[in-house]
C-alpha positions in Angstrom: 46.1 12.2 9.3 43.3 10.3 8.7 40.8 11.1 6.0 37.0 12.6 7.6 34.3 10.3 6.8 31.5 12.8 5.3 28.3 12.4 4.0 25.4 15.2 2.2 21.9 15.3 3.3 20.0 17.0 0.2 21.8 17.1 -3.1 19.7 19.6 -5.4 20.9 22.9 -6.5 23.5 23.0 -3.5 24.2 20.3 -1.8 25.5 18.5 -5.0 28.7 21.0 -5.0 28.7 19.7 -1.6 29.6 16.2 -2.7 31.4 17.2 -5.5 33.9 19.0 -3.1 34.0 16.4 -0.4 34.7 13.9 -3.0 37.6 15.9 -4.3 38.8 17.4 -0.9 42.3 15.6 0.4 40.9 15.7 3.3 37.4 13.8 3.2 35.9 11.0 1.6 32.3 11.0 0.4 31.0 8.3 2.3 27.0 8.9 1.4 24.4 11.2 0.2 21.1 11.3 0.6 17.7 12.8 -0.9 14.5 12.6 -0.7 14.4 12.0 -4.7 16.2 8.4 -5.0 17.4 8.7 -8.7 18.8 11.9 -7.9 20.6 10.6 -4.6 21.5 7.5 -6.8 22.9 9.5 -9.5 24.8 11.6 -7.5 26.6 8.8 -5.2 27.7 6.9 -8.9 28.8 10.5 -10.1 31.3 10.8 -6.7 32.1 7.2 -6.0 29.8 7.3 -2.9 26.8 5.3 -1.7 23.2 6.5 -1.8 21.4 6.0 1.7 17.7 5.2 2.1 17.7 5.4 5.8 19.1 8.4 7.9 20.1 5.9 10.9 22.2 3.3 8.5 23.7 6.9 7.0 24.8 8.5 9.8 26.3 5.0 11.4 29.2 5.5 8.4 30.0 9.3 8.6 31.5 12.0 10.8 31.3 15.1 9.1 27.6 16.0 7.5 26.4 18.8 5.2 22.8 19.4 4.9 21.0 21.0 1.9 17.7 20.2 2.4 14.8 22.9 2.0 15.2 25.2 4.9 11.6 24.1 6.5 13.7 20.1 7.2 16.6 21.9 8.5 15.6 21.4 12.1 14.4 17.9 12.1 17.5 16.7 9.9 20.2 18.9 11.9 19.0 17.5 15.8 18.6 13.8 14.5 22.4 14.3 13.0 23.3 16.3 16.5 21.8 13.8 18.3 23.8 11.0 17.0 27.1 12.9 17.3 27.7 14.0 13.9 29.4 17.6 12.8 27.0 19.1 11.3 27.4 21.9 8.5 23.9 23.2 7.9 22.9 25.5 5.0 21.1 29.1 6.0 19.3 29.9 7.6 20.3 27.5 10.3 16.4 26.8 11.2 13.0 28.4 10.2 12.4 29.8 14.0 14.9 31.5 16.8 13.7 28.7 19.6 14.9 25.5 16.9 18.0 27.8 16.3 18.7 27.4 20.1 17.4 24.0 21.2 20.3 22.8 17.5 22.9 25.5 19.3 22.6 23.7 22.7 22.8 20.1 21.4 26.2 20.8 19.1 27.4 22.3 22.8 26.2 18.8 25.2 27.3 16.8 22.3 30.6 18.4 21.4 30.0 18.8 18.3 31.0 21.3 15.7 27.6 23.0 14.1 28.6 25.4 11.3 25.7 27.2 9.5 26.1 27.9 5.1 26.4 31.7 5.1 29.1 31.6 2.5 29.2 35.0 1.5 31.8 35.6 5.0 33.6 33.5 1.8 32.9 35.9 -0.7 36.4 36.6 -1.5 35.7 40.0 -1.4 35.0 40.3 1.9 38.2 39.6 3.3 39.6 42.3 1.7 36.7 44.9 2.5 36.6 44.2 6.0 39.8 45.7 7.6 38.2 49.1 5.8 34.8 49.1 7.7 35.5 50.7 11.0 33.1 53.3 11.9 29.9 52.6 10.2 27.1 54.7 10.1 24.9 53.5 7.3 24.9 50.3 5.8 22.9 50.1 2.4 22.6 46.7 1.4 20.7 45.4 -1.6 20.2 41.8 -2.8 18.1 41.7 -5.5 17.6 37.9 -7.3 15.3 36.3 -10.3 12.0 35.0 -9.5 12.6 30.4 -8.9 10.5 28.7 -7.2 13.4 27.4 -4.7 13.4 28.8 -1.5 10.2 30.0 -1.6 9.4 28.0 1.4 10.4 30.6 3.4 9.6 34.5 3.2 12.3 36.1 1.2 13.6 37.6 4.9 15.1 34.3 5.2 16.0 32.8 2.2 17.8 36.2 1.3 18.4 39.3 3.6 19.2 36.8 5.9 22.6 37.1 4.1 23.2 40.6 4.7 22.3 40.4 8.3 24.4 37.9 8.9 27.6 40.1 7.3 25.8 43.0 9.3 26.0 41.4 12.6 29.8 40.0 11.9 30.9 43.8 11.7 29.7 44.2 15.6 27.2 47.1 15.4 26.1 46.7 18.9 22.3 45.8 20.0 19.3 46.4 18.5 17.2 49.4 19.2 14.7 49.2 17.4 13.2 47.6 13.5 11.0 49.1 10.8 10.2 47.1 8.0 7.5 46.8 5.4 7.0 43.7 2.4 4.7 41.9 0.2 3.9 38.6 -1.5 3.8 38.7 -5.6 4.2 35.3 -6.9 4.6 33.1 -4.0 2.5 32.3 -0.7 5.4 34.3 1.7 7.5 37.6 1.0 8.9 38.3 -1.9 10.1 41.9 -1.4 11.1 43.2 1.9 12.9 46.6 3.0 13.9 46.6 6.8 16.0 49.6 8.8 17.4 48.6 11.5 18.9 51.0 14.1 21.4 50.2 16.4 21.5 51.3 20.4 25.3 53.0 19.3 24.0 55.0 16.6 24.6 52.8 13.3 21.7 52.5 10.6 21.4 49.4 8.2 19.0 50.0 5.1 18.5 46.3 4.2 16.3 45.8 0.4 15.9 41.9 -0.3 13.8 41.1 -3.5 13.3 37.7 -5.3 11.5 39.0 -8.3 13.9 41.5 -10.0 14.4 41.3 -13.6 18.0 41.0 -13.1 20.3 39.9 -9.6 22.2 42.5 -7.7 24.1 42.3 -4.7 25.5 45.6 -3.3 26.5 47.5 -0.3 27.8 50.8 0.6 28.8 51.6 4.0 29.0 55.6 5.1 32.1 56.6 7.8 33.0 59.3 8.9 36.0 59.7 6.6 34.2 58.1 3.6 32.4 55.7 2.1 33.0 51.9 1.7 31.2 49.9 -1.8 31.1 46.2 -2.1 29.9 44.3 -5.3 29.5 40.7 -4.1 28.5 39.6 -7.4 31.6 41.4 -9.4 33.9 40.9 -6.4 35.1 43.7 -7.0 35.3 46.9 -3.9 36.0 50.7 -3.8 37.2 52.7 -0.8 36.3 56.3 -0.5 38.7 58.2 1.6 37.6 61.9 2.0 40.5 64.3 2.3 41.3 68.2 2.0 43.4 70.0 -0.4 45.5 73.0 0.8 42.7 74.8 -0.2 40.4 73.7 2.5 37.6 71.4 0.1 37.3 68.3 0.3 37.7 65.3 -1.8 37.3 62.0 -2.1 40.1 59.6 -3.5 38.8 56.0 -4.2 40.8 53.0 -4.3 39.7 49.8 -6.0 39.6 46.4 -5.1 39.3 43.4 -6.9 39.3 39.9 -5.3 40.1 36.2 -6.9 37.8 34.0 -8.3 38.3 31.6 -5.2 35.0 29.2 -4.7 33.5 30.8 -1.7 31.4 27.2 -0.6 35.2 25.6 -1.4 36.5 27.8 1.9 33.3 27.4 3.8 34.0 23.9 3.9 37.7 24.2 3.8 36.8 26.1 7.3 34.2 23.9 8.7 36.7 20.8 8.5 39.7 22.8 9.9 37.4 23.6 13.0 35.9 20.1 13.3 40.3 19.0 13.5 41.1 21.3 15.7 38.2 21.6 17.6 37.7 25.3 17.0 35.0 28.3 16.8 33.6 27.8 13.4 34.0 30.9 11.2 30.4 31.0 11.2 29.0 29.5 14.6 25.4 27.7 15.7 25.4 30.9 17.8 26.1 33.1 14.7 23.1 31.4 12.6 21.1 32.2 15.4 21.6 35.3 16.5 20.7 36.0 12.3 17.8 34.5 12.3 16.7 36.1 15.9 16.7 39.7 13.9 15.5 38.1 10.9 12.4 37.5 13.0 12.2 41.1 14.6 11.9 42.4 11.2 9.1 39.8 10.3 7.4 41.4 13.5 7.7 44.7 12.4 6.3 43.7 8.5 3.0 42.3 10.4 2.5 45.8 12.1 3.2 47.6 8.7 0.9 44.8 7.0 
């Protein structure tokens, strides 16, 4: 089978693992890459035995399969003009800045045919695999995701350059609609969000506690999930898991027996684009659909909405 001709639109902090695994995938061949800082593009293209593009219409004239890494306020522009010209697109999250772009990028892939996969790669997270089967019932999600103050990403409010995360592993565990969003935030050291804490109820009864922060002195990213029969921990950052089962003795009290997990050291971007390839071939639901991305990004917007009231 013929090798997939792909190319990388941004190559900074991200999209040069990008490259790096399409050059060494057996499947691909790193065609191009392009950025909007020439050395950079250039010295990425000599690193991977590709070509660095000046021009978006002469790039996307030699590639079929495109990853884009650009700041999340071009994903949009970049995504339709790749869409447009009939190119798979594999877009870093959030998918776009706004629910309507999200939609108008989600219809295109669907006229065009196209695969559109969106970069939530902790559904990669090797540890998630092995959590999920054990999340059944939820009643309460806590999820915390707690990072170091850098300047990248702060383009966006910290909503969606980080819970957006966690509501997208949220939504993947079907909680049913929306009832209702509280939420509450503030700006410390950039123009936008850096701290946020959203609850979000759904219309069957679940309750997801979400805390995202980009200026903790040190990274955490956590969640316990409460069930009727126990309690569910995931350490994305460890990998590692721990399942509560509650239980009663022949004396009638209860206990809880816990049961760790720990998962590999598998490369979760190394799946995601392991996964995006397999469904541009066989012309399947991406792990992580257009739709997906913008069904996340739709919430992440209702609890922007409901920061402004508590603002």
């Amino acid at each position: 089978m013929a090798k997939l001709r792909a190319g990388v639109i941004g190559v900074g902090h991200l999209g040069r693992h990008h490259a790096r695994l399409y050059a060494s995938s057996p499947d691909t061949t790193l065609v191009g890459v392009m950025d909007q800082d020439g050395a950079r593009a250039s010295a990425i293209a000599e690193k991977f035995g590709a070509q660095a593009f000046r021009g978006l219409a002469e790039f996307l004239k030699q590639v079929e399969v495109v990853s884009i890494a650009v700041p999340t306020s071009g994903h949009y522009v970049v995504a339709r003009a790749c869409l447009e010209a009939k190119k798979h697109v594999l877009v870093e999250k959030p998918i776009t800045v706004s629910p309507n772009e999200a939609q108008d990028l989600v219809g295109l892939a669907g006229r065009h045919g196209c695969t559109l996969q969106v970069g939530h790669s902790e559904r990669f997270n090797p540890i998630m695999p092995l959590m999920r089967p054990h999340i059944h019932t939820p009643m309460l999600f806590e999820c915390q995701r707690l990072g170091t103050y850098s300047e990248r990403g702060t383009d966006v409010d910290v909503v969606l350059d980080l819970m957006i995360h966690d509501i997208d592993l949220l939504l993947s565990c079907s909680p049913g609609p929306v009832e209702a969003v509280l939420a509450t935030g503030g700006a410390l050291l950039s123009p936008t969000n850096d701290v946020a804490n959203a609850r979000i109820q759904f219309k069957e009864g679940c309750v997801a506690q979400l805390t995202a922060s980009r200026i903790s002195p040190k990274a955490m990213r956590q969640w316990r999930v409460f069930q009727p029969d126990g309690c569910v921990t995931i350490d994305f950052q460890s990998r590692q898991g721990v399942v509560g089962r509650r239980s009663v003795a022949s004396g009638g009290k209860p206990t809880m027996a816990a049961e760790e997990i720990q998962a590999g050291d598998a490369e979760p971007l190394k799946l995601q684009l392991e996964s995006f390839l397999h469904a541009v071939r066989v012309r399947s639901r991406p792990v992580v659909s257009g739709a997906d991305g913008a069904a996340a990004v739709e919430l992440a917007h209702r609890v922007l909405a409901a920061m402004k009231m508590t603002g």
